[in-house]
MMTF fields as JSON, N, C-alpha, C and O atoms, coordinates in Angstrom:
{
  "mmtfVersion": "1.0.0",
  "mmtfProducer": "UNKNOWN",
  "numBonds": 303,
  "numAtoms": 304,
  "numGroups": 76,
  "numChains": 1,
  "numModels": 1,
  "chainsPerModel": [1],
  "groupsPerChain": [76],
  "chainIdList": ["A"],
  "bondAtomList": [4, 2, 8, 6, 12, 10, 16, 14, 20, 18, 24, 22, 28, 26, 32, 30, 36, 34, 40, 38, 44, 42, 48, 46, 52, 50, 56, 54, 60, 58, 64, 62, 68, 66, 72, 70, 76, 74, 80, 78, 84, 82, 88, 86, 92, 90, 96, 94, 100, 98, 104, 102, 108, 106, 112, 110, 116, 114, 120, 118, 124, 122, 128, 126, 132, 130, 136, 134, 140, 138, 144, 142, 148, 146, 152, 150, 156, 154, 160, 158, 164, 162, 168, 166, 172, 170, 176, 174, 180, 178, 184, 182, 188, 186, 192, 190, 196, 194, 200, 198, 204, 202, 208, 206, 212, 210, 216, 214, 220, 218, 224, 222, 228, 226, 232, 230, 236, 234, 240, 238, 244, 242, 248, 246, 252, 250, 256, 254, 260, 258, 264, 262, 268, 266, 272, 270, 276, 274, 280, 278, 284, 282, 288, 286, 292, 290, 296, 294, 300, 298],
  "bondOrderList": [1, 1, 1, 1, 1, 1, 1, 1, 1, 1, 1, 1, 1, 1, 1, 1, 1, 1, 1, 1, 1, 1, 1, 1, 1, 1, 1, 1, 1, 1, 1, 1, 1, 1, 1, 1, 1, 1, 1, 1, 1, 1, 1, 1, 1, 1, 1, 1, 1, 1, 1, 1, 1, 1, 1, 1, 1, 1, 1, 1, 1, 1, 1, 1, 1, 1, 1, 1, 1, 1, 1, 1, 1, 1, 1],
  "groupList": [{"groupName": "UNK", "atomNameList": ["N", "CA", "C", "O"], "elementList": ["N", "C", "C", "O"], "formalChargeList": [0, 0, 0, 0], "bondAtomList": [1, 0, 2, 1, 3, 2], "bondOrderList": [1, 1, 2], "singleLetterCode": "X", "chemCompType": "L-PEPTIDE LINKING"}],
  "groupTypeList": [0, 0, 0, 0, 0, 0, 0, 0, 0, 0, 0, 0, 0, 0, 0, 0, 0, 0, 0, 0, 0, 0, 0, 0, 0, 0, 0, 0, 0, 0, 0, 0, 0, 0, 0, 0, 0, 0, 0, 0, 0, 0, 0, 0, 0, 0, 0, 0, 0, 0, 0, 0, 0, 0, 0, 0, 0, 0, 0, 0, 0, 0, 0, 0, 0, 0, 0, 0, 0, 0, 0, 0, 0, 0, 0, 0],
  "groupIdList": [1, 2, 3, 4, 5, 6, 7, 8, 9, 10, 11, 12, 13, 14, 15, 16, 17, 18, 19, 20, 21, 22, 23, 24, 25, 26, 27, 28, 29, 30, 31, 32, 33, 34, 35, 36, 37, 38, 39, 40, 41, 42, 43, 44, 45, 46, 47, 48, 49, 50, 51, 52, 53, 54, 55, 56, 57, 58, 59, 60, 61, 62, 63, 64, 65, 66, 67, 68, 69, 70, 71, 72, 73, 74, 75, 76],
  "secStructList": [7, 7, 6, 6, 2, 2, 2, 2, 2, 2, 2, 2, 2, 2, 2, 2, 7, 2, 2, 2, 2, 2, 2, 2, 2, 2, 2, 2, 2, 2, 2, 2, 2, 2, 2, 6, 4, 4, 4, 7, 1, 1, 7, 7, 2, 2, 2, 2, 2, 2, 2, 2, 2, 2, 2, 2, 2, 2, 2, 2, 2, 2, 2, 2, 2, 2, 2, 2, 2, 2, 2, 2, 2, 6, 6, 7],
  "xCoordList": [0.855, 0.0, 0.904, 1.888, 0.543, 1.508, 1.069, 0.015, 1.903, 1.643, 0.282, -0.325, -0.13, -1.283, -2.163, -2.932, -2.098, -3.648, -3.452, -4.513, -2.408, -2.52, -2.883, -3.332, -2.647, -3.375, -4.698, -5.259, -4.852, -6.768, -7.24, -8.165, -6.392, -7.375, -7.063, -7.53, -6.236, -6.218, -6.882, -7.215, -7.4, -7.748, -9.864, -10.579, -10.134, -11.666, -11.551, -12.266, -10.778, -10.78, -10.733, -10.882, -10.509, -10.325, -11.8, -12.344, -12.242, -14.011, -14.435, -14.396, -14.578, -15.437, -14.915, -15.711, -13.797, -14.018, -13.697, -12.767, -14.65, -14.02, -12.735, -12.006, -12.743, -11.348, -10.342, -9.276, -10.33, -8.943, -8.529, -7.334, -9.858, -9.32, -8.662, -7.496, -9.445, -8.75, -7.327, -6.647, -7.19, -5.482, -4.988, -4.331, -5.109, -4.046, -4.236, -3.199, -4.834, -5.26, -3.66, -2.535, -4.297, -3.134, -1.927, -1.212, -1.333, -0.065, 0.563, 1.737, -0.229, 0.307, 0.255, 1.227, -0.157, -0.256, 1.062, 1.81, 1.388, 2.313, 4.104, 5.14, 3.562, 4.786, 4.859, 5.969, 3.639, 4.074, 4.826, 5.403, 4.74, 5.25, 6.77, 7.58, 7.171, 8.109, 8.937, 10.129, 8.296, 9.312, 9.56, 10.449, 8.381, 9.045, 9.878, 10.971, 9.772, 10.662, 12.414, 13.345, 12.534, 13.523, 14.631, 15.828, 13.467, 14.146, 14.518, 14.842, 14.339, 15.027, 16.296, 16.971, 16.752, 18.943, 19.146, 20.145, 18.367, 18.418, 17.577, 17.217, 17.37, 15.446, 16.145, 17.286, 14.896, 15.429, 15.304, 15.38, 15.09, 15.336, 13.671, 13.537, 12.5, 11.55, 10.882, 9.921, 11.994, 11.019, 11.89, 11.529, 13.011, 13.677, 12.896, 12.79, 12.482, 11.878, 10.351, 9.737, 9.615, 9.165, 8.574, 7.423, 10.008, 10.211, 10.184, 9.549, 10.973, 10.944, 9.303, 8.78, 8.5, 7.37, 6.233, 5.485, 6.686, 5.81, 6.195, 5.665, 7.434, 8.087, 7.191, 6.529, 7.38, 6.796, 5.184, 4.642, 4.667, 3.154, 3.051, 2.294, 3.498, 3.316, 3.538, 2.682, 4.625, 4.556, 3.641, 3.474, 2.933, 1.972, 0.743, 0.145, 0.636, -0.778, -0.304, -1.314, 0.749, 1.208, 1.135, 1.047, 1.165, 0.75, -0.507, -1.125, -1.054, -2.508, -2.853, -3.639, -2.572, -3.198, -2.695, -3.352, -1.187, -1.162, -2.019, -2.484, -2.169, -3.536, -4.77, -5.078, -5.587, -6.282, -6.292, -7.331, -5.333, -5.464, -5.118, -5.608, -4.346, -4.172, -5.422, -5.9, -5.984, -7.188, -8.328, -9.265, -8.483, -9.458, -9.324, -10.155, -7.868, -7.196, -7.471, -7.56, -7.664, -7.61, -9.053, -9.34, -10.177, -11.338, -12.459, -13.642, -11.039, -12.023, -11.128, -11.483],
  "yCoordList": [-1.167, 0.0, 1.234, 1.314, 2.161, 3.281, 4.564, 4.839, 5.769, 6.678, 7.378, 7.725, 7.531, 8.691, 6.914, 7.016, 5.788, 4.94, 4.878, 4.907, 4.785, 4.827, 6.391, 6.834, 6.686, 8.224, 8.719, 9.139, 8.254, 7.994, 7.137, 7.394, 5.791, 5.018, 5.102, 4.393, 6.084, 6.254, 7.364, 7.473, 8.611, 9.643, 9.233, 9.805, 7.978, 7.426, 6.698, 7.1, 5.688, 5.324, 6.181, 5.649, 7.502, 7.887, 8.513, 8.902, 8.64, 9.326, 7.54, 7.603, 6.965, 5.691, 4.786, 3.987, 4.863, 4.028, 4.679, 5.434, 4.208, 4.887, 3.878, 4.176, 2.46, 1.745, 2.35, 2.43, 2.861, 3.017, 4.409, 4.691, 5.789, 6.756, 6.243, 6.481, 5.625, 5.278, 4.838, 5.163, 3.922, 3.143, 4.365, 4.655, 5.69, 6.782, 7.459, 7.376, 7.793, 8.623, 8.043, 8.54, 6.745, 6.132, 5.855, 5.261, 6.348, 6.059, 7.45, 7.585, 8.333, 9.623, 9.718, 10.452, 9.514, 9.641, 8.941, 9.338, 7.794, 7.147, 7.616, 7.582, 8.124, 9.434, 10.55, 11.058, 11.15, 12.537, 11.937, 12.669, 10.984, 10.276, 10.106, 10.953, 9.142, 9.054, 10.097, 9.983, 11.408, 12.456, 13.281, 14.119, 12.817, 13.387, 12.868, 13.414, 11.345, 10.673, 10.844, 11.129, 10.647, 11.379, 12.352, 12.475, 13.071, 14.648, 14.657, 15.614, 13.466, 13.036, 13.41, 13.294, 14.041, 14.116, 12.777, 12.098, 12.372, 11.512, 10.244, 9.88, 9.747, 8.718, 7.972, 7.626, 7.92, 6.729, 5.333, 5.244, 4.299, 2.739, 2.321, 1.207, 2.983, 2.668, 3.284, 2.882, 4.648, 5.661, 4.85, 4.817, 4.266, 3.419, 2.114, 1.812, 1.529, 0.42, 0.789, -0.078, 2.121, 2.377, 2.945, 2.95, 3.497, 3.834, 2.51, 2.474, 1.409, 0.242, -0.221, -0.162, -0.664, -0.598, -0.033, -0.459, 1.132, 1.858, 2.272, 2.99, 1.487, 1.511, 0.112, -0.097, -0.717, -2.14, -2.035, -2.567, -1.137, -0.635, 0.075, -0.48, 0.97, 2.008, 1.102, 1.087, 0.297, -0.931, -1.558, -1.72, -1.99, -3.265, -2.392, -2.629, -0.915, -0.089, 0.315, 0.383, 0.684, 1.066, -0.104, -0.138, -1.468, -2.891, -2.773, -2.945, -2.416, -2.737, -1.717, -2.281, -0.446, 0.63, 0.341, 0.679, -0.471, -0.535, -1.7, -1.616, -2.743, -3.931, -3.516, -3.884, -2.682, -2.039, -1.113, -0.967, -0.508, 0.495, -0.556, -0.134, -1.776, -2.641, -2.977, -2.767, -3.796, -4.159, -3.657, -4.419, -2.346, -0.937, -1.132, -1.405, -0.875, -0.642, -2.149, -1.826, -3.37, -4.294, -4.63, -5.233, -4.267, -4.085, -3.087, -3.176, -1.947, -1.084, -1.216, -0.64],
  "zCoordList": [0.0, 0.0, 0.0, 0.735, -0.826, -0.629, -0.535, -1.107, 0.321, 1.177, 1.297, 2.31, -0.373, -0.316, 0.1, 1.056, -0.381, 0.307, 1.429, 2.053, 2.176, 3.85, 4.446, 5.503, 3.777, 4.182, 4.806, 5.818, 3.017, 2.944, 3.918, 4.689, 3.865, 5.003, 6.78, 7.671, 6.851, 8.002, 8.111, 9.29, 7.238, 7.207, 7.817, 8.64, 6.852, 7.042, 8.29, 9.208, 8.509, 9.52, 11.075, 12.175, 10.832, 12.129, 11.671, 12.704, 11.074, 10.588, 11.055, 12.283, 10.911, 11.08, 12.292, 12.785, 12.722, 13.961, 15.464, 15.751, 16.261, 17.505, 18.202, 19.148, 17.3, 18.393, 17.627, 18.239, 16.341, 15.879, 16.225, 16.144, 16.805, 17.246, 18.678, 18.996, 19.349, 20.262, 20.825, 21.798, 19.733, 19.389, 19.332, 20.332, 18.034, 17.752, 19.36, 20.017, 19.727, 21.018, 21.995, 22.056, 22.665, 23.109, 22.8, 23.608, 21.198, 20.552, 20.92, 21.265, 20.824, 21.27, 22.639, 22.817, 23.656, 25.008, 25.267, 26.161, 24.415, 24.932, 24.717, 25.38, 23.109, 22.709, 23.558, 23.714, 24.285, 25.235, 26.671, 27.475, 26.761, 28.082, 27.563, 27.941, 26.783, 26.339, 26.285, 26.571, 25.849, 25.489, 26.671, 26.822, 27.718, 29.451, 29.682, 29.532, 30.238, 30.254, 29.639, 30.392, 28.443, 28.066, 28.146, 27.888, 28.707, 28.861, 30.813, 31.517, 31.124, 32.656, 32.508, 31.484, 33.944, 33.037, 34.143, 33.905, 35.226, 36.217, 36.516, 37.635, 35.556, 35.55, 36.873, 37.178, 37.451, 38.339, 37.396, 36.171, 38.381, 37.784, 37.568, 37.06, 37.85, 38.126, 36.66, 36.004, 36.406, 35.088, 33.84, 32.663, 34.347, 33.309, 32.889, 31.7, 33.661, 33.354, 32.965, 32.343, 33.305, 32.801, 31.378, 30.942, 30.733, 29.512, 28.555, 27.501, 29.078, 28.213, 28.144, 27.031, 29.257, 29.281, 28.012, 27.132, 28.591, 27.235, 25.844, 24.996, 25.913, 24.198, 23.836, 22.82, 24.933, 24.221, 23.677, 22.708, 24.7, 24.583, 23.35, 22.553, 23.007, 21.783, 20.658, 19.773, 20.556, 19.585, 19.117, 17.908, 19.988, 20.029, 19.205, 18.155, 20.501, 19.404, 18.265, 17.565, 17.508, 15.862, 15.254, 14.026, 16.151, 15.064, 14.935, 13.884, 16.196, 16.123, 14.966, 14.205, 14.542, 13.738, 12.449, 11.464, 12.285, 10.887, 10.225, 9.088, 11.025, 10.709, 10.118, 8.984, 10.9, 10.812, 9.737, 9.093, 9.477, 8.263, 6.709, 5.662, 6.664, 6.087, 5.474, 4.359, 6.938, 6.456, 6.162, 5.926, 6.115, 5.505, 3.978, 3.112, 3.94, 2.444, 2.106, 0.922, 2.076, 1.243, 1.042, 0.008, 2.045, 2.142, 0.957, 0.627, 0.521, -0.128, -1.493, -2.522]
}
Protein backbone atom coordinates (compact mmCIF):
# COMPACT_ATOMS: atom_id res chain seq x y z
CA UNK A 1 0.00 0.00 0.00
CA UNK A 2 1.51 3.28 -0.63
CA UNK A 3 1.64 6.68 1.18
CA UNK A 4 -1.28 8.69 -0.32
CA UNK A 5 -3.65 4.94 0.31
CA UNK A 6 -2.52 4.83 3.85
CA UNK A 7 -3.38 8.22 4.18
CA UNK A 8 -6.77 7.99 2.94
CA UNK A 9 -7.38 5.02 5.00
CA UNK A 10 -6.22 6.25 8.00
CA UNK A 11 -7.75 9.64 7.21
CA UNK A 12 -11.67 7.43 7.04
CA UNK A 13 -10.78 5.32 9.52
CA UNK A 14 -10.33 7.89 12.13
CA UNK A 15 -14.01 9.33 10.59
CA UNK A 16 -15.44 5.69 11.08
CA UNK A 17 -14.02 4.03 13.96
CA UNK A 18 -14.02 4.89 17.50
CA UNK A 19 -11.35 1.75 18.39
CA UNK A 20 -8.94 3.02 15.88
CA UNK A 21 -9.32 6.76 17.25
CA UNK A 22 -8.75 5.28 20.26
CA UNK A 23 -5.48 3.14 19.39
CA UNK A 24 -4.05 6.78 17.75
CA UNK A 25 -5.26 8.62 21.02
CA UNK A 26 -3.13 6.13 23.11
CA UNK A 27 -0.07 6.06 20.55
CA UNK A 28 0.31 9.62 21.27
CA UNK A 29 -0.26 9.64 25.01
CA UNK A 30 2.31 7.15 24.93
CA UNK A 31 4.79 9.43 22.71
CA UNK A 32 4.07 12.54 25.24
CA UNK A 33 5.25 10.28 28.08
CA UNK A 34 8.11 9.05 26.34
CA UNK A 35 9.31 12.46 25.49
CA UNK A 36 9.04 13.39 29.45
CA UNK A 37 10.66 10.67 30.25
CA UNK A 38 13.52 11.38 28.07
CA UNK A 39 14.15 14.65 28.86
CA UNK A 40 15.03 13.04 32.66
CA UNK A 41 18.94 14.12 33.04
CA UNK A 42 18.42 11.51 36.22
CA UNK A 43 15.45 8.72 35.55
CA UNK A 44 15.43 6.73 38.34
CA UNK A 45 15.34 2.74 37.78
CA UNK A 46 11.55 2.67 38.13
CA UNK A 47 11.02 5.66 35.09
CA UNK A 48 13.68 3.42 33.31
CA UNK A 49 11.88 0.42 33.35
CA UNK A 50 9.16 2.38 32.80
CA UNK A 51 10.21 3.83 29.51
CA UNK A 52 10.94 0.24 28.21
CA UNK A 53 7.37 -0.60 29.28
CA UNK A 54 5.81 1.86 27.24
CA UNK A 55 8.09 1.51 24.20
CA UNK A 56 6.80 -2.14 24.22
CA UNK A 57 3.15 -0.64 24.58
CA UNK A 58 3.32 2.01 21.78
CA UNK A 59 4.56 -0.93 19.59
CA UNK A 60 1.97 -3.26 20.03
CA UNK A 61 -0.78 -0.09 19.40
CA UNK A 62 1.21 1.07 15.86
CA UNK A 63 0.75 -2.89 15.06
CA UNK A 64 -2.51 -2.74 16.12
CA UNK A 65 -3.20 0.63 13.74
CA UNK A 66 -1.16 -0.53 10.89
CA UNK A 67 -3.54 -3.93 10.71
CA UNK A 68 -6.28 -2.04 10.81
CA UNK A 69 -5.46 0.50 8.26
CA UNK A 70 -4.17 -2.64 6.09
CA UNK A 71 -7.19 -4.16 6.46
CA UNK A 72 -9.46 -0.94 5.51
CA UNK A 73 -7.20 -0.64 2.44
CA UNK A 74 -7.61 -4.29 1.24
CA UNK A 75 -11.34 -4.08 2.14
CA UNK A 76 -12.02 -1.08 -0.13
Amino acid sequence: MDIATTESAKEELLKQSQTFRDLVHQHETYERRLNELSHLTYPSEDEQLEEVNIKKKKLNVKDEIYAMINEFGNSH
